[in-house]
C-alpha positions in Angstrom: 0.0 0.0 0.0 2.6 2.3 0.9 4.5 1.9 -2.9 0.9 2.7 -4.1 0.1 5.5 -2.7 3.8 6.7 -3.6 3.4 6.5 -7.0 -0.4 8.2 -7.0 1.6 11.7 -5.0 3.6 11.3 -7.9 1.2 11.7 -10.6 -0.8 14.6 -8.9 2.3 16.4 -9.1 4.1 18.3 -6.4 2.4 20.6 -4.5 3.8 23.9 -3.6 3.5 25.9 -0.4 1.3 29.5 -0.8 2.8 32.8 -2.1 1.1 33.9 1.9 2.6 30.3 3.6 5.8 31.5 2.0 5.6 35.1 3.2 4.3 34.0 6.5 7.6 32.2 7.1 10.1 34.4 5.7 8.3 37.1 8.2 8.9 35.2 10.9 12.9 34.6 10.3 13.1 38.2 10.1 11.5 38.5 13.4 13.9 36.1 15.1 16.8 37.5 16.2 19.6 34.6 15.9 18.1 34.6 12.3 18.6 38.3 12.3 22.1 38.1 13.2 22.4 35.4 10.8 21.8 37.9 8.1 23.5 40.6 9.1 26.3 38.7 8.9 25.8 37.4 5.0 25.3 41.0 4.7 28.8 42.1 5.6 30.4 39.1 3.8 28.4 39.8 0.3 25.1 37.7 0.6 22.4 40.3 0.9 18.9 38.8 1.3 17.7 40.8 3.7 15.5 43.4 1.9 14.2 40.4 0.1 10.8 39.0 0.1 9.1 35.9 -1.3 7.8 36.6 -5.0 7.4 33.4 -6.8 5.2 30.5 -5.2 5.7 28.2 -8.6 9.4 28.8 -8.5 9.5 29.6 -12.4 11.1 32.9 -10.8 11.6 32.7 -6.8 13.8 35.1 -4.8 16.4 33.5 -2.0 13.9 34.3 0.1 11.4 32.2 -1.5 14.1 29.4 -1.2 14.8 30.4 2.3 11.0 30.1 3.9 10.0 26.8 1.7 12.6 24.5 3.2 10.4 23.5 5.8 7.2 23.3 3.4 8.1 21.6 0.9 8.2 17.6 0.4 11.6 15.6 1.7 11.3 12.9 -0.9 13.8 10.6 -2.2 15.3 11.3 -6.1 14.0 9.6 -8.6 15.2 9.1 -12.6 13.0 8.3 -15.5 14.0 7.5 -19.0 11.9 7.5 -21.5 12.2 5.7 -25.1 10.0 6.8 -27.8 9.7 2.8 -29.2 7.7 2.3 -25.8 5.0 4.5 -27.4 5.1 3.6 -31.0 1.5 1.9 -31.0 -0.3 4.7 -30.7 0.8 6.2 -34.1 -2.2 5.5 -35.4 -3.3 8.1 -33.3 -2.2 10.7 -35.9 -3.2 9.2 -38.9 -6.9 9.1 -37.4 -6.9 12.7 -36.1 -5.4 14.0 -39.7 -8.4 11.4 -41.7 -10.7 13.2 -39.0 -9.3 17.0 -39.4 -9.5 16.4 -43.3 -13.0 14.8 -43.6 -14.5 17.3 -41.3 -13.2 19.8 -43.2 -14.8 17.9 -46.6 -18.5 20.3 -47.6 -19.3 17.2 -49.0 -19.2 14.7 -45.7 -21.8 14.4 -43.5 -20.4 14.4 -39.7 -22.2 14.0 -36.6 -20.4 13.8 -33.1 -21.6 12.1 -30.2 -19.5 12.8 -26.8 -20.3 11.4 -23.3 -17.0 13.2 -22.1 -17.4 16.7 -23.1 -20.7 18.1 -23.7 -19.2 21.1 -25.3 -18.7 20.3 -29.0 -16.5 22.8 -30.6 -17.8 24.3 -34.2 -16.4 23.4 -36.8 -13.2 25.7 -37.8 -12.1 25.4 -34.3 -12.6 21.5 -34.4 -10.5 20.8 -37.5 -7.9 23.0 -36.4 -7.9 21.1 -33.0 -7.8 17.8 -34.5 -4.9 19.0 -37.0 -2.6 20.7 -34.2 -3.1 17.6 -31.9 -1.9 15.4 -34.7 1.4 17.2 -35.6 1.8 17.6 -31.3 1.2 14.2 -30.7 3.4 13.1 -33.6 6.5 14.9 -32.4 6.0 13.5 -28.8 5.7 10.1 -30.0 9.2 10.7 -31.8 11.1 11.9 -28.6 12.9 10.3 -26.1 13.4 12.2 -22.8 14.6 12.1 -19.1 13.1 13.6 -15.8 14.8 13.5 -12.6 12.6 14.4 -10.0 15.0 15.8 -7.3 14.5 16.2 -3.8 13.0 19.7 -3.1 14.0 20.3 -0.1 17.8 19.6 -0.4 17.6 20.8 -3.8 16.6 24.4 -2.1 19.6 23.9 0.4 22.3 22.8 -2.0 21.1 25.6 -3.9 21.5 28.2 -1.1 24.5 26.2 0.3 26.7 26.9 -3.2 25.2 30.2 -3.6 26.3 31.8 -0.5 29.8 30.1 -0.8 30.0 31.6 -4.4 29.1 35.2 -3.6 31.0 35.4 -0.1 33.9 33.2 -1.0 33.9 31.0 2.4 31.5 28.8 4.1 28.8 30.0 5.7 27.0 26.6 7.3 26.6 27.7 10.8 24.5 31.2 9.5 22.5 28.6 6.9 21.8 26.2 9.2 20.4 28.7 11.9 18.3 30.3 8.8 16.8 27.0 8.0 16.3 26.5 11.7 14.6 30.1 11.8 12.3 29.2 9.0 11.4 25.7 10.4 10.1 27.3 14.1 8.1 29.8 11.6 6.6 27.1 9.9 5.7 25.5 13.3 8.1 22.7 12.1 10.6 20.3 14.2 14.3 22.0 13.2 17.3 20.0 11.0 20.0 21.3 13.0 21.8 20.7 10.2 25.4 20.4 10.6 28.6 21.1 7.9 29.2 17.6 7.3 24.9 16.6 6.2 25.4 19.9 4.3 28.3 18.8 2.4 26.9 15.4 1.6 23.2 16.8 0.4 24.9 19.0 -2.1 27.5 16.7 -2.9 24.7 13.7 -3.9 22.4 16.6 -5.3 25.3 17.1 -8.3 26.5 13.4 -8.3 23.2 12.7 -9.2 22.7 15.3 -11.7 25.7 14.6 -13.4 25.4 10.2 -13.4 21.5 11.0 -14.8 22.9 13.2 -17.8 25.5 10.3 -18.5 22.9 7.8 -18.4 20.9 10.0 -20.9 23.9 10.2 -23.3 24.9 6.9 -22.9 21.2 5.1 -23.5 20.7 3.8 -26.9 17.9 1.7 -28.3 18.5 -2.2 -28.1 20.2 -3.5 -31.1 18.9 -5.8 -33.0 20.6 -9.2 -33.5 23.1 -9.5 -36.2 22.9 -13.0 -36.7 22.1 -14.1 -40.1 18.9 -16.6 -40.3 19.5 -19.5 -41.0 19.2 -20.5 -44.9 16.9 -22.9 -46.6 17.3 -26.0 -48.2 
């Protein structure tokens, strides 16, 4: 039951913690005052994020401070690599061929069509139908030609190998002990039980963050389709 349920939090998708959750949070570091002291030290060694605020909740854009006050919200779950090979797909080809016969008959003055739909009562008319039919077609035809990979990282030690390289990048040293009391900070905001993370669990959670990265993109380049056998068949008599 457990591997079930797994894989069904999977395909809803990750959810993301509130542009207010986030703000909520990042209030409440700046209210604390060992996470206040915390900054003001990034400050004076060149990582500024005070002034910051979240701005992002779907991360397509996020400020450090969105990175900051979602540690503690969002999920801790294991990586996880998937490959996928266009060949595993190719029986639904017909798929295209259908929707372009469709487009192309519904598009014929001459054809009579009727639709019947217990899925979608909407019907579309039909310009916007045949022009549906014919862009899913050329979509679906490319997709079923491509072979792709997805890693779905950990979020929450993706956001602290993230900070963790950052900080060392802008202020030229280490800065664990001022991270670690941030996260810590942001974990007591979120009425959460603190990592106390220490130098050595921050070195190893950015260290497997890039080993993993970089051993996924060499799988990627190194997977090829199966060959198929060489062996000549064997002649008739």
């Amino acid at each position: 039951m457990p591997k079930q349920s797994s894989q069904q939090n999977r395909e809803k998708g990750l959810k993301l913690p509130t542009q207010d959750r986030l703000s909520s949070v990042w209030n409440g570091v700046l209210k604390d005052a060992a996470a206040r002291a915390a900054l003001a030290q990034l400050r004076r060694d060149g990582f500024n994020i005070e002034d910051l605020s979240p701005q992002d909740s779907t991360f397509h854009s996020p400020s450090w401070a969105d990175y900051l006050a979602a540690i503690p919200l969002v999920e801790n779950r294991p990586s996880r690599s998937h490959f996928h090979r266009r060949i595993s797909l190719g029986k639904h080809l017909p798929l295209v061929k259908a929707l372009r016969s469709f487009a192309r008959q519904f598009d014929d003055p001459f054809c009579e069509k009727r639709l019947s739909s217990t899925a979608d009562t909407t019907i579309p008319v039909q310009e916007d139908l045949t022009d549906l039919a014919d862009r899913a077609a050329s979509f679906i035809e490319k997709f079923l030609s491509w072979d792709w990979y997805i890693r779905e990282r950990n979020p929450r030690n993706a956001l602290i190998a993230e900070l963790r390289w950052t900080i060392r990048n802008r202020s030229k040293k280490p800065h664990d002990r001022e991270l670690s009391t941030l996260i810590d900070a942001a974990c007591r905001a979120a009425g959460r039980k603190e990592l106390r993370l220490d130098n050595t669990t921050m070195d190893r959670i950015e260290k497997r963050e890039k080993e993993t990265r970089v051993k996924s993109f060499r799988r990627l380049l190194n997977r090829t389709p199966k060959s198929q056998s060489t062996r000549n068949p064997k002649k008739r008599r």
